[in-house]
Wavefront OBJ file of the C-alpha trace (Angstrom):
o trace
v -10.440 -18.038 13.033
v -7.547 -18.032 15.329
v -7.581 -16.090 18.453
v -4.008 -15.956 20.474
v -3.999 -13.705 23.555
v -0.434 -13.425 25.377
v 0.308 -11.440 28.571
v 3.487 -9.310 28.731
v 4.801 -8.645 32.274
v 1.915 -10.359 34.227
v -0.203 -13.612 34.834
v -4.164 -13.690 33.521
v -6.618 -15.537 35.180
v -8.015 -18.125 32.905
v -11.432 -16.707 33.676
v -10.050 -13.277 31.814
v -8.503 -15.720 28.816
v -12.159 -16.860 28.247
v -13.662 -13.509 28.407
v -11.120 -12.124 25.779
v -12.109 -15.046 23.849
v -15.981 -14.473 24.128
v -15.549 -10.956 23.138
v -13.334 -11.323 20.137
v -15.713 -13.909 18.647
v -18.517 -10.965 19.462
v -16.302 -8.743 17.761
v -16.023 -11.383 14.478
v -19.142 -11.298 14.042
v -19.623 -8.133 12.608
v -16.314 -8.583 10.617
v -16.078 -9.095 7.042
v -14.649 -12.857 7.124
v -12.273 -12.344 9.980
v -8.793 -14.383 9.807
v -7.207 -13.638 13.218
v -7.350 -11.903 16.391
v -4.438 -11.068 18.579
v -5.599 -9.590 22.330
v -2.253 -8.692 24.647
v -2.816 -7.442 28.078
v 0.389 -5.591 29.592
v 0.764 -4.270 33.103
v 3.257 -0.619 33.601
v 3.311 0.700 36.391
v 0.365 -0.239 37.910
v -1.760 0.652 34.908
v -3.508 -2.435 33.146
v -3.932 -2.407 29.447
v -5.280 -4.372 26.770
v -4.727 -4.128 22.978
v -6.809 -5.579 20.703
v -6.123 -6.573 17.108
v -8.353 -8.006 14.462
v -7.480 -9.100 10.736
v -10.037 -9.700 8.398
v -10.038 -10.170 4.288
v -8.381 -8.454 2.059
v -5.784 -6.911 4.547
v -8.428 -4.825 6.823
v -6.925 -4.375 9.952
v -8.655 -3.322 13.022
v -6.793 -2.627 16.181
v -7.474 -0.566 19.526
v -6.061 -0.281 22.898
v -6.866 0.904 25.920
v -5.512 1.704 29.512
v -7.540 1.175 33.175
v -7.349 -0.036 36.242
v -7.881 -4.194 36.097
v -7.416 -6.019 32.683
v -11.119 -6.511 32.376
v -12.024 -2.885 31.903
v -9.027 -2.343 29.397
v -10.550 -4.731 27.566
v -13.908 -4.010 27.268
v -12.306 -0.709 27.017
v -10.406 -2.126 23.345
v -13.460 -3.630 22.852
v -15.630 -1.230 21.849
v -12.744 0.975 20.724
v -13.045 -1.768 17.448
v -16.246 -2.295 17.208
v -16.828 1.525 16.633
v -14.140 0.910 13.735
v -16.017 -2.124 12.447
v -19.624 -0.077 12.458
v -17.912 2.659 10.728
v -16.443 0.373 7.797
v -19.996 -1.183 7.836
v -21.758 2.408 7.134
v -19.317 3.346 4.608
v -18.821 0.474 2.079
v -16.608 1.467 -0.551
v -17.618 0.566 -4.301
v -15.776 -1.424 -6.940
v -13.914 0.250 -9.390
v -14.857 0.281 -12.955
v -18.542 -0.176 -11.939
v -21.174 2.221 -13.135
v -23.953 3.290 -10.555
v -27.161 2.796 -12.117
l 1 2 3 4 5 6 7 8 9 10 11 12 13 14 15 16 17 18 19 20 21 22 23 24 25 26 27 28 29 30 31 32 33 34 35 36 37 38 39 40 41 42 43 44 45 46 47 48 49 50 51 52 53 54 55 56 57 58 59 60 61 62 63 64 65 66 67 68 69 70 71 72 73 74 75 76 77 78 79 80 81 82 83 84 85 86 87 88 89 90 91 92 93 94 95 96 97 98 99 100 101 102
């Protein structure tokens, strides 16, 4: 899976580039065969926030941002914003068409 996390308007510590790693391969996990994952921290006006964008098969799309103080709480912040999205896809699996429930 590729991961690429970019920084608009700011420097990241590598120490927050390895944590944004560690918790989008958490976040893969629970994916169904995850492709990509894009994680872009921005800084406005003081405010710190961190988007978080995962792309698994067949075109699912999960993505989640979130504002805060330091980069590290945004993204833990995005974090769980997606894996609320992934649990919820997980509970509610959608059946095939054309198949009859027995």
């Amino acid at each position: 899976m590729e991961i690429i996390i970019t920084a608009r308007h700011d420097e990241i510590a590598e120490v927050l580039r390895a944590r944004a790693e560690r918790v989008v391969q958490r976040l893969a996990r629970l994916a169904n065969r995850p492709t990509a994952a894009h994680v872009t921290f921005d800084m406005d006006h003081q405010r710190a926030t961190a988007e978080v964008m995962l792309s698994a098969a067949r075109g699912a799309v999960h993505v989640a941002s979130a504002d805060a103080s330091d980069h590290r709480t945004a993204l833990d912040r995005a974090a769980a914003k997606v894996r609320r999205q992934l649990d919820k896809q997980e509970a509610n699996p959608r059946r095939r068409a054309g198949r009859a429930r027995s």
